[in-house]
C-alpha positions in Angstrom: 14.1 -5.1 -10.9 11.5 -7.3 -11.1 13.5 -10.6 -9.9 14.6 -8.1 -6.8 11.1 -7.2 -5.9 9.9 -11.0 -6.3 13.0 -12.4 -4.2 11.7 -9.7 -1.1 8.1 -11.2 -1.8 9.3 -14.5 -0.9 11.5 -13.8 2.0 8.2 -12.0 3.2 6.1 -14.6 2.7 8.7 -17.1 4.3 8.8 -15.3 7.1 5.1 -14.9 7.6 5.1 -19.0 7.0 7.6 -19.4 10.1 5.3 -17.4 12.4 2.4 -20.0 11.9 4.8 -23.1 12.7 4.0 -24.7 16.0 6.5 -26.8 17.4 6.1 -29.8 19.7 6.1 -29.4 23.4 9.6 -31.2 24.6 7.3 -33.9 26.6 5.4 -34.8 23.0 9.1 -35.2 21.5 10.1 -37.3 24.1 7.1 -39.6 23.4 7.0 -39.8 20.0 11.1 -40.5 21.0 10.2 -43.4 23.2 7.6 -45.1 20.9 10.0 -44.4 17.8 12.9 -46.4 19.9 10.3 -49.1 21.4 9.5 -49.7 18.0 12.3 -50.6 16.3 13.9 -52.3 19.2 10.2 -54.5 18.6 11.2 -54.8 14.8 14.6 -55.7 15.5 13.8 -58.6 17.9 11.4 -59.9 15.8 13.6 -59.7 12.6 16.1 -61.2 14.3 14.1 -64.1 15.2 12.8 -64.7 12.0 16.0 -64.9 10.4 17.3 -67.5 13.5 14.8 -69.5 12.6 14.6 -69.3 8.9 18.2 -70.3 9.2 17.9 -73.2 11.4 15.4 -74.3 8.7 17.9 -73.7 5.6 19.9 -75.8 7.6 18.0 -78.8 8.6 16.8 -78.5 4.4 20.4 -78.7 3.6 21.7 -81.4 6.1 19.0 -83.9 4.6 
């Protein structure tokens, strides 16, 4: 009985937990979206450089 009354407890206290949650307006999610997607596109570009020119310089190592 015990493990019936503590299992109500905690869908109580769940529920009172789900009351308090604010959720962000759909203009902040559409920001955080667009820096999120800015970002990596940044990180991306900038890997992808990095490794162009690391190879290029693997290359020119090897060819000598």
């Amino acid at each position: 009985m015990d493990k019936i009354k503590g299992l109500i407890e905690f869908f109580k206290s769940t529920k009172d937990e789900l009351k308090r949650i604010s959720f962000p307006t759909r203009k902040e999610v559409i920001v955080a979206t667009i820096g999120v997607i800015s970002f990596s596109i940044f990180v991306s570009i900038y890997l992808g450089v990095l490794d162009f020119l690391f190879s290029k310089l693997i290359s020119i190592i090897l060819a000598l």
